[in-house]
C-alpha positions in Angstrom: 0.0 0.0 0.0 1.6 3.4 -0.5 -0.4 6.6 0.6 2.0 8.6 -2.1 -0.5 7.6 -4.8 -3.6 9.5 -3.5 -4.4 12.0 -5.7 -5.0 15.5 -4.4 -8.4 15.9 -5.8 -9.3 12.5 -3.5 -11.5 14.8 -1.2 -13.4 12.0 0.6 -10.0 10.4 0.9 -8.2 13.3 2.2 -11.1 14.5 4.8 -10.7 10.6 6.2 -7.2 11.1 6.3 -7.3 14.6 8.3 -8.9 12.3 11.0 -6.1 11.2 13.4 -7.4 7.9 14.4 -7.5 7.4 11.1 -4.2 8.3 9.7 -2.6 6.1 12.2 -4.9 3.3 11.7 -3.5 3.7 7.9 0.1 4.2 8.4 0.4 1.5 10.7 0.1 -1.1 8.4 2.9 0.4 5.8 6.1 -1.2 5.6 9.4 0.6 6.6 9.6 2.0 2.9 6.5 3.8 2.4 6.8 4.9 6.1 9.9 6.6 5.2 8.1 8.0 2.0 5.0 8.6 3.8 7.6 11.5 6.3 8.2 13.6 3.7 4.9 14.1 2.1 3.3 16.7 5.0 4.0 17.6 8.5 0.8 15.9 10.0 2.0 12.1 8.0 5.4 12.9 9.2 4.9 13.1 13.2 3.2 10.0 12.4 5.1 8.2 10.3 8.4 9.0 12.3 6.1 7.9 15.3 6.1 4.2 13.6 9.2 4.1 12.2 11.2 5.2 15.7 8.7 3.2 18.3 11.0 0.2 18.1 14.5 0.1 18.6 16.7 -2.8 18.6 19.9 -1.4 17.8 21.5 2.6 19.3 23.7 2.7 16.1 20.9 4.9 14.3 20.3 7.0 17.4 24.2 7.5 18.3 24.6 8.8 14.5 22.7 11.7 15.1 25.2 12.8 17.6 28.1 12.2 15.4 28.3 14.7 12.6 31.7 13.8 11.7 31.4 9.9 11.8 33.1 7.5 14.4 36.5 6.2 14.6 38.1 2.6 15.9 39.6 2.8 19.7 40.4 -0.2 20.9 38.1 -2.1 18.3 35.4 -0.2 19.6 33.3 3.1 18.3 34.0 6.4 19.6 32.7 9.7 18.5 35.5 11.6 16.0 34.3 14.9 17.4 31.6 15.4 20.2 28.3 16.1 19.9 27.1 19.5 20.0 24.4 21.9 21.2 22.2 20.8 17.5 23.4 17.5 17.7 21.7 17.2 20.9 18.6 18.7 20.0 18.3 16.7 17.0 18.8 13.4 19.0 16.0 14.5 21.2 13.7 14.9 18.3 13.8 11.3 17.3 14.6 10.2 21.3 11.2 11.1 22.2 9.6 8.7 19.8 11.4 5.8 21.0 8.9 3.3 23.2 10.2 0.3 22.9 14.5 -0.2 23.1 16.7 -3.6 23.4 20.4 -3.2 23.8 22.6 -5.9 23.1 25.9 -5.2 25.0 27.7 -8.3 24.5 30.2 -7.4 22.5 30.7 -4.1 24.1 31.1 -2.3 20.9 29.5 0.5 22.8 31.4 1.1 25.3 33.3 4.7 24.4 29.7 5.8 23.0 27.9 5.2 26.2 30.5 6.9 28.0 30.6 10.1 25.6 27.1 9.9 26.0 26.9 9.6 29.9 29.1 12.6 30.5 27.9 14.9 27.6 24.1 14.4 27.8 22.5 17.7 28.8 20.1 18.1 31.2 18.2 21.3 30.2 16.6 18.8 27.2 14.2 15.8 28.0 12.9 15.8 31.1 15.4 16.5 33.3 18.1 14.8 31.8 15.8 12.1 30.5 16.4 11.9 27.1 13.5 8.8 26.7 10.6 10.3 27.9 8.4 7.8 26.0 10.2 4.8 26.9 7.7 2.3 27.9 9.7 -1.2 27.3 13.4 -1.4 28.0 15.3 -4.6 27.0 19.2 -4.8 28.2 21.5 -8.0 27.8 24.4 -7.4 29.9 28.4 -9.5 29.4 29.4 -8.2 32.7 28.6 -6.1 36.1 29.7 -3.2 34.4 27.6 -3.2 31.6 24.5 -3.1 33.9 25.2 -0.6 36.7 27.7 1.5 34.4 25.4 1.7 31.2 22.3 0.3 31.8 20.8 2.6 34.0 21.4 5.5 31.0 18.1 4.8 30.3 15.6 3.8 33.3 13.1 6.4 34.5 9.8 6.0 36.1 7.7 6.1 33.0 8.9 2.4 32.0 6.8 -0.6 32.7 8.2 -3.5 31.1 11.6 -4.5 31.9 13.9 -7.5 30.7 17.1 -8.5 31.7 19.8 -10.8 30.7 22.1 -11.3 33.6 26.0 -12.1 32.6 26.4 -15.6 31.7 29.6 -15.2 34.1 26.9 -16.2 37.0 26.9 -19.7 35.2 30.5 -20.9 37.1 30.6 -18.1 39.2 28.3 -16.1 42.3 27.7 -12.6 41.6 29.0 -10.2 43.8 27.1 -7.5 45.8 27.7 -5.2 42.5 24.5 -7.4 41.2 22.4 -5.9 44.6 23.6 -2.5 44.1 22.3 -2.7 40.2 18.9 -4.2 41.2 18.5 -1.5 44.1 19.2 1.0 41.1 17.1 -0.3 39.0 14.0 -0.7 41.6 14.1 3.0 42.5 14.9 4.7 38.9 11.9 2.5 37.4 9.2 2.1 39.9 6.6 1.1 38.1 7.4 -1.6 36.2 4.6 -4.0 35.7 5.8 -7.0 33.3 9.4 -8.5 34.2 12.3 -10.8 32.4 14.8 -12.3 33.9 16.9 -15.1 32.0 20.4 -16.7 32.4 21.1 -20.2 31.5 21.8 -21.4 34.1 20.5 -22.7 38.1 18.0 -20.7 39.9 20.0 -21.1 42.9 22.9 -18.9 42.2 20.6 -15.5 41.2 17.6 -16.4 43.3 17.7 -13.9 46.0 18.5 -11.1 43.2 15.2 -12.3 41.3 13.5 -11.7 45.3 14.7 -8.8 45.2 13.5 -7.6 42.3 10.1 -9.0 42.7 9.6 -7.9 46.4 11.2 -4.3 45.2 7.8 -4.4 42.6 5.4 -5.8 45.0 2.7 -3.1 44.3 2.8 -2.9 41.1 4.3 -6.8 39.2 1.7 -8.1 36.8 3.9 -10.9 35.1 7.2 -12.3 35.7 9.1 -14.4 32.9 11.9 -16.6 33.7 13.7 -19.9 32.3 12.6 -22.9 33.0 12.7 -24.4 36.1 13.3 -21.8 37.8 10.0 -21.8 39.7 11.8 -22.4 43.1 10.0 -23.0 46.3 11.1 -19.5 47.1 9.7 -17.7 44.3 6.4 -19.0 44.1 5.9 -18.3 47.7 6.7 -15.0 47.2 4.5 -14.2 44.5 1.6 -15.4 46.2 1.4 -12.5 47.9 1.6 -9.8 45.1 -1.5 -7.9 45.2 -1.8 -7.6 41.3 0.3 -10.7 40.3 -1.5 -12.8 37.4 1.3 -13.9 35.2 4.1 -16.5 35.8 5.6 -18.1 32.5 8.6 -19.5 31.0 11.0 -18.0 28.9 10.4 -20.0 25.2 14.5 -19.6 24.3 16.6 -19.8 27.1 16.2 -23.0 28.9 17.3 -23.0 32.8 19.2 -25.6 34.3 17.2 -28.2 37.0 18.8 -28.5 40.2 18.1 -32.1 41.5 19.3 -31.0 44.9 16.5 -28.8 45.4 13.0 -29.8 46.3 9.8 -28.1 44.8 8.1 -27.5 48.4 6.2 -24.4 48.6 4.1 -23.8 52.1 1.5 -21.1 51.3 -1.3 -20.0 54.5 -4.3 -19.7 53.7 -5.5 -16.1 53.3 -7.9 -13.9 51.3 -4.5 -12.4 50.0 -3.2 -15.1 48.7 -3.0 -15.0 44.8 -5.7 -12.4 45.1 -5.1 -12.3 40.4 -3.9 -15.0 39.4 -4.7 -16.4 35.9 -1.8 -18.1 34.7 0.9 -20.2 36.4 3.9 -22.2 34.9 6.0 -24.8 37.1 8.6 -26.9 35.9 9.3 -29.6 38.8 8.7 -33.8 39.2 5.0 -34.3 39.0 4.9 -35.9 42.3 6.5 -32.4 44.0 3.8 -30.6 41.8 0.8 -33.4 43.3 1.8 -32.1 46.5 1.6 -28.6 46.1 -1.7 -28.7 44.6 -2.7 -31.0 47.4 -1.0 -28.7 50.1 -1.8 -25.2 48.9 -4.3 -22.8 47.8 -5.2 -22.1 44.2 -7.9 -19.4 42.9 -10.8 -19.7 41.0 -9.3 -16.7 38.8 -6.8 -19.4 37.2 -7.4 -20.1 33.7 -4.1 -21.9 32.4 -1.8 -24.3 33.5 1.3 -25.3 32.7 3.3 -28.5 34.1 7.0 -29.4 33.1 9.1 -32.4 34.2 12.6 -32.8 34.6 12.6 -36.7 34.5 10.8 -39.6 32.7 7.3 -39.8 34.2 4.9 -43.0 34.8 1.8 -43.7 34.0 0.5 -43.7 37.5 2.0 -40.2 38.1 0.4 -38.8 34.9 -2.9 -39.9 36.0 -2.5 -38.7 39.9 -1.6 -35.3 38.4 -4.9 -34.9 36.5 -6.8 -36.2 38.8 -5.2 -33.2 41.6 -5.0 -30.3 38.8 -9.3 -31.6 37.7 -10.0 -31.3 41.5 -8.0 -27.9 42.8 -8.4 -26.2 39.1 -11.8 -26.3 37.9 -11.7 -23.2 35.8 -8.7 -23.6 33.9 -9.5 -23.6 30.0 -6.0 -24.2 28.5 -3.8 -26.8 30.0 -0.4 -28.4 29.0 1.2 -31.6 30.6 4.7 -31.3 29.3 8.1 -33.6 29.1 11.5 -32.6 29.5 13.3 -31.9 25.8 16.6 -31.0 27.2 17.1 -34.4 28.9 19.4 -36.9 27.8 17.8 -40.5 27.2 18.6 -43.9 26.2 19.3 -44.1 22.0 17.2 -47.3 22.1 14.0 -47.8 24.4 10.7 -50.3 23.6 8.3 -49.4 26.3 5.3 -51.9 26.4 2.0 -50.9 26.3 1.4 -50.8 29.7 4.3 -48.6 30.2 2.5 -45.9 28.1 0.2 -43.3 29.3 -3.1 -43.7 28.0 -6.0 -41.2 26.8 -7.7 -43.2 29.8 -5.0 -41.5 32.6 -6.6 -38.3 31.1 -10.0 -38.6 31.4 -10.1 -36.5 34.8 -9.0 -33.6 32.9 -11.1 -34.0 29.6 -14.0 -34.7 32.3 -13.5 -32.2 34.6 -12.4 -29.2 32.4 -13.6 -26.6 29.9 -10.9 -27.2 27.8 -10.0 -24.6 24.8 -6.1 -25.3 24.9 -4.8 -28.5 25.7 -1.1 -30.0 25.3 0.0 -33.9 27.0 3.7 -34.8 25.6 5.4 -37.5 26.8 8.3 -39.9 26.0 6.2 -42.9 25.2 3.2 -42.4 23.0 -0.3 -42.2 24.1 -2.6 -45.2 24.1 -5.6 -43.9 21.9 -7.8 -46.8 20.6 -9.5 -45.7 17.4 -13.2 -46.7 19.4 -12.3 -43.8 22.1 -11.7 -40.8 19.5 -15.7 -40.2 19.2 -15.9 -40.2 23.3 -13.1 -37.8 24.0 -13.8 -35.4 20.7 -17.2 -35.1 22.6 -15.7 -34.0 26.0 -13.5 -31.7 23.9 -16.4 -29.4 22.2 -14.7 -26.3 22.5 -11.3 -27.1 22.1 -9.4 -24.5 19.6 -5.6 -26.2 20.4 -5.1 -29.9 20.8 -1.7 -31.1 21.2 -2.1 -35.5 21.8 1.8 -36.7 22.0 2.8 -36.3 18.3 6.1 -36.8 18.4 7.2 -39.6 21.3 10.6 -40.2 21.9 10.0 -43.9 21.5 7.6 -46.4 19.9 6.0 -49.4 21.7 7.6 -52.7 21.2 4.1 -54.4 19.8 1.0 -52.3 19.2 -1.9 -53.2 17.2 -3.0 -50.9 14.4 -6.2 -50.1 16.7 -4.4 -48.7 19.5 -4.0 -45.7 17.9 -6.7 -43.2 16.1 -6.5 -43.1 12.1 -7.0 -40.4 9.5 -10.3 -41.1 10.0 -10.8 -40.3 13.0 -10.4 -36.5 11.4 -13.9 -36.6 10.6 -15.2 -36.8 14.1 -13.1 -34.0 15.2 -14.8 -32.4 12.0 -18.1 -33.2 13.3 -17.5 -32.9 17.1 -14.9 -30.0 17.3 -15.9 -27.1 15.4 -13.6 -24.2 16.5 -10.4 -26.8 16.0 -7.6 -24.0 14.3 -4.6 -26.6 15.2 -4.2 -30.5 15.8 -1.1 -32.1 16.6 -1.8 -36.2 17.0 -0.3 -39.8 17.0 -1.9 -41.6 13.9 -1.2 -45.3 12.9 -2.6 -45.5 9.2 -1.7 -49.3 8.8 -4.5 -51.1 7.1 -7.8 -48.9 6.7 -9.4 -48.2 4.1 -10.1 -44.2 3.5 -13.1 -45.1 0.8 -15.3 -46.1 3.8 -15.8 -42.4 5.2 -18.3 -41.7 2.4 -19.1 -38.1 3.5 -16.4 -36.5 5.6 -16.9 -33.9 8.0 -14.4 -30.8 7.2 -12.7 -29.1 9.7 -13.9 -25.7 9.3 -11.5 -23.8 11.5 -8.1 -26.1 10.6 -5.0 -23.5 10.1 -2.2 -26.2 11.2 -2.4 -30.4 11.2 0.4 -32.0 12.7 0.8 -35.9 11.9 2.7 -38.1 13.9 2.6 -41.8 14.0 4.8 -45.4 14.2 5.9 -47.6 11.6 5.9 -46.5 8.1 2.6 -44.9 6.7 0.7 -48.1 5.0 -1.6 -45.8 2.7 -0.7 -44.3 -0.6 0.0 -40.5 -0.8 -2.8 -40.1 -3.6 -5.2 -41.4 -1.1 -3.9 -39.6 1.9 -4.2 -36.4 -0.2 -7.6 -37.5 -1.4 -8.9 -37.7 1.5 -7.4 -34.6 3.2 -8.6 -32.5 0.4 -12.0 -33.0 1.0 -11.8 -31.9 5.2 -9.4 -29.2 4.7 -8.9 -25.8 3.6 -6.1 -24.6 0.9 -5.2 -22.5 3.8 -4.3 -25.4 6.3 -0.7 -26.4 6.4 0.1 -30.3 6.8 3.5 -31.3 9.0 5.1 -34.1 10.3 5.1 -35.1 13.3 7.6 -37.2 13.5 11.3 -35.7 14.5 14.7 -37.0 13.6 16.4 -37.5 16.9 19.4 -39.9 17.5 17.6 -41.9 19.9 14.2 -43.9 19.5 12.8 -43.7 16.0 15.9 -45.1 12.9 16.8 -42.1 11.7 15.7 -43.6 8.0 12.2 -44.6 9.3 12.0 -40.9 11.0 13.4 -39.3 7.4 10.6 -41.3 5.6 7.7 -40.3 7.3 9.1 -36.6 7.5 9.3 -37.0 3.4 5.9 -38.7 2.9 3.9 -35.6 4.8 5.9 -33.1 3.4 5.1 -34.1 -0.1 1.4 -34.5 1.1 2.1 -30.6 2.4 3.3 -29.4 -1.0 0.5 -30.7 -3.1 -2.3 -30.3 -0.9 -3.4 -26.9 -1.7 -3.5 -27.4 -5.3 -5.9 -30.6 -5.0 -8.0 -28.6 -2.9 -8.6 -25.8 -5.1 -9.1 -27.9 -8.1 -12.1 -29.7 -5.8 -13.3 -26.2 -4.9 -13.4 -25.5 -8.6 -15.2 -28.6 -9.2 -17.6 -27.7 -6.4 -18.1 -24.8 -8.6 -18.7 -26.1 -12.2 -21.5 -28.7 -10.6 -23.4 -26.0 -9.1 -23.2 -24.3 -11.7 -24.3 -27.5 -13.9 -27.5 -27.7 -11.7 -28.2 -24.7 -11.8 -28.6 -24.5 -15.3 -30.4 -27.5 -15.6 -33.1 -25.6 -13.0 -33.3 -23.1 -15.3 -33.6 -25.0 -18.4 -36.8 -27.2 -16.3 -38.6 -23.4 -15.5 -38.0 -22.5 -18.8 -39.5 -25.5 -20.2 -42.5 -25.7 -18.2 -43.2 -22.1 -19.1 -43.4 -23.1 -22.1 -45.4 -25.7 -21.7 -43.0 -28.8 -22.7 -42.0 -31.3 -21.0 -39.0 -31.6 -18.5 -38.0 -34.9 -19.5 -36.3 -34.1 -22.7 -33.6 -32.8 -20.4 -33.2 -37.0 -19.0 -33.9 -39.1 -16.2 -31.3 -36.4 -13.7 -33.4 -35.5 -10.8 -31.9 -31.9 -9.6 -32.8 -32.5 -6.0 -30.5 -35.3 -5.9 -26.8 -35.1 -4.9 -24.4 -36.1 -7.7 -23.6 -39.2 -8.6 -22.3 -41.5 -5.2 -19.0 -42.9 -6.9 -16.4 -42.0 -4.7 -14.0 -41.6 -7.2 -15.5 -39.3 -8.8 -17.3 -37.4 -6.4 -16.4 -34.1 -5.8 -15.8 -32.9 -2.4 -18.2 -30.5 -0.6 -17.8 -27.2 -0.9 -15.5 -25.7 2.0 -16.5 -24.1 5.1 -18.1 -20.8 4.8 -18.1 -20.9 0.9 -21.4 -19.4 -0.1 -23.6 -19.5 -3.7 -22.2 -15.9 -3.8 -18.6 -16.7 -4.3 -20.1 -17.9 -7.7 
């Protein structure tokens, strides 16, 4: 879209554009281009195109270049400032300062380091607001290599007005304790930026060694901490009980990149009193300990009603016995949670070759307290061993899942059961009862054994009207043919929905060549897919539009007076001929006579 190419004499277009809410509603959907264009065609398009283009910064280089009207030069291997900035040079900076909401610094490398200084000393306090040269800053990202990159430079930029804070501590902490340098920064930091609502800590590494700084923090934001992100398992006995307390607290989740480090020699024991103050807004809580230490706390503590989703990680292999005690304790103490995810460990290391029997693996049976219990819209189980699913069960659980919008059932097991019979696990046609049971379904993930069926018996599939993203996992090598796979698919899916496989090359469990073939099989069903679809929504098309005009032909006839039966024995109520074969698919979801 470019707004260059309205035309002056455009007057509706122009009044809609002199509206503010407007403009911006426009503007914000340009890309970086046409945003740059869009500054330089008027003075109201510029504030608000600079507005866009400045919100978001991920690098200082382009705001440090307004500051250096003769370049930079090499000291040390680092920047530094050939001449420094002057009175206009400051002002200038300012002008584009102000726009900046959102800001991550990267200070690894330390590249910086001369410019920060420069910067620290020079920066005037008669602009800004009070020396602030960030007014607007709202989020504030910093990744810090050392101590001295957080108290000496971080702190540039923190002032009451943020509200979202992330930190990377120094990966230093990993083999070694921080000193009290890492107190002083977090005292710092508490009373430049007092209100800070949402709150990153990472560091791959143990909890144990920054614990009492991530206390610190959180106790020094007691008032006002919505969320708090951290790695994983990280959610210490310590921690949890001291967010219970937080007045406003709804939020604890894992960091999705850097994975923390479990610490066997710590035990997952939180003692909570019962209080009207405890967890007074919660909605979503994350904890990544054995599920027999997570069984306990939900037996031992209080939970409230206001918690909506769940999320369970293990460290370790888990049984049977302790998946099924954990649903039964998280159906019982959370009743309202709508999205829920019983997770394995990735990061593990596990035996290359492992045949669990059958009764080793968890069942869809071990979940029923869940699936019974719950309002489910988001659900996730993943395991090491697959999931027992007879094909009779699919109909009774799709059922109990009426509203589900994510379903994630074990697609992609470590391992593969040492004898199985075809029907311990759903089919592709079990597709068409989540098509007929699950209406709101926009992604599946699911273990499917497609050894001897026979697609041609589901006559009349039931699409799945909301599908965006199928997932396919499943043992042994896929016993169906590719033309009927896609076939079949084509007629329960949109050309939007993207097919995957399930199955992940790993150098344990699954042969890496049986892995590789079933990763090739769906991702040539993927590639074709879309194309056989539209051809059967073309089809759809040309039939109706067949019987259509033979409708017409009959009311012309009979107008006339003649007789309909010149046109043949065709009966235009009926539905076309029944050969599967040749039968075209029903017309998609939502597709309408008007789309003709």
């Amino acid at each position: 879209m470019s707004l260059l190419r309205l035309g002056a004499n455009d007057s509706a277009t122009s009044r809609a554009l002199q509206v503010p809410e407007l403009l911006d509603m426009v503007i914000r959907d340009l890309d970086k281009g046409t945003l740059t264009k869009a500054a330089r065609v008027c003075k109201d398009w510029s504030s608000v195109a600079l507005g866009h283009l400045w919100e978001t910064q991920t690098d200082l280089l382009p705001l440090f270049k307004l500051l250096a009207p003769n370049g930079f030069e090499l000291k040390e291997n680092k920047m530094a400032f050939k001449d420094l900035p002057l009175e206009n040079n400051w002002r200038r900076f300012c002008e584009y300062s102000n726009r900046v909401k959102s800001l991550t610094v990267d200070d690894t490398d330390e590249r910086y380091t001369y410019l920060f200084d420069a910067f620290a000393r020079l920066r005037p306090f008669h602009l800004g607001q009070n020396g602030n040269l960030f007014p607007s800053l709202r989020k504030f990202e910093w990744i810090g290599p050392n101590e001295a990159s957080l108290l000496t430079r971080s702190v540039l930029f923190m002032h009451p007005g943020i509200q979202t804070f992330s930190i990377t501590l120094p990966g230093s902490y990993v083999h070694t304790r921080p000193s009290s340098a890492l107190s002083q920064y977090i005292d710092h930091s508490i009373a430049r930026m007092p209100y800070v609502k949402h709150l990153t800590v990472t560091l791959q590494g143990y909890m144990a060694i920054v614990e009492s700084a991530v206390l610190q923090l959180v106790k020094g934001w007691s008032k006002t901490l919505e969320t708090l992100t951290v790695p994983k398992y990280w959610t210490s006995t310590g921690l949890i009980e001291a967010l219970s307390s937080l007045p406003r607290f709804n939020t604890l989740k894992a960091t999705p990149n850097i994975p923390g480090v479990y610490d066997p020699a710590r035990r997952f024991q939180p003692n909570i009193p019962p209080s009207n103050r405890v967890w007074p807004a919660l909605e979503m809580l994350e904890l990544a300990a054995p599920f027999r230490e997570v069984i306990q706390f939900l037996q031992k503590n209080p939970l409230p009603p206001s918690l909506t989703a769940l999320v369970v990680y293990t460290p370790r292999m888990e049984s049977r016995e302790t998946v099924r005690d954990l649903c039964i304790e998280i159906a019982r103490k959370c009743p309202k949670v709508q999205s829920l995810c019983i997770a394995k460990c990735y990061s593990r290391p596990l035996q290359q070759r492992l045949h669990p029997t059958l009764e080793e693996c968890p069942s869809v049976d071990d979940l029923q307290p869940v699936l019974d219990g719950l309002n489910l819209e988001e659900f996730a189980f993943l395991h090491e061993h697959p999931l027992i699913f007879k094909e009779a069960k699919v109909e009774e659980v799709a059922t109990k899942l009426k509203d589900i919008v994510f379903l994630e059932l074990n697609p992609d097991p470590d391992y593969e059961p040492a004898t199985y019979d075809h029907r311990d696990f759903p089919s592709l046609k079990s597709l068409d009862v989540f098509g007929r049971l699950c209406p709101n379904l926009i992604k599946l993930s699911i273990y499917l054994d497609n050894t001897g069926i026979d697609l041609k018996t589901v006559t009349d599939p039931h699409p799945l009207a909301a599908m965006d993203d199928l997932v396919i996992g499943g043992p042994g090598l896929p016993d169906i043919g590719r033309e009927e796979a896609l076939l079949f698919l084509s007629k329960i899916l949109y050309e939007e929905c993207t097919v995957h496989s399930g199955t992940v090359c790993r150098d344990r469990g699954v042969p890496l060549p049986i892995a590789q073939y079933r990763r090739d099989f769906w991702h040539a069903v993927k590639e074709q897919l879309p194309l056989l679809i539209k051809a059967r929504e073309e089809e759809v098309k040309v039939i109706e539009r067949l019987y259509k005009a033979i409708q017409r032909c009959e009311k012309e006839i009979e107008r006339c007076g003649g007789d309909t039966s010149v046109i043949g024995n065709l009966d235009v109520d009926e539905e076309p001929p029944a050969s599967n074969s040749a039968r075209p698919a029903s017309p998609p979801p939502g597709y309408s006579e008007t789309t003709l």
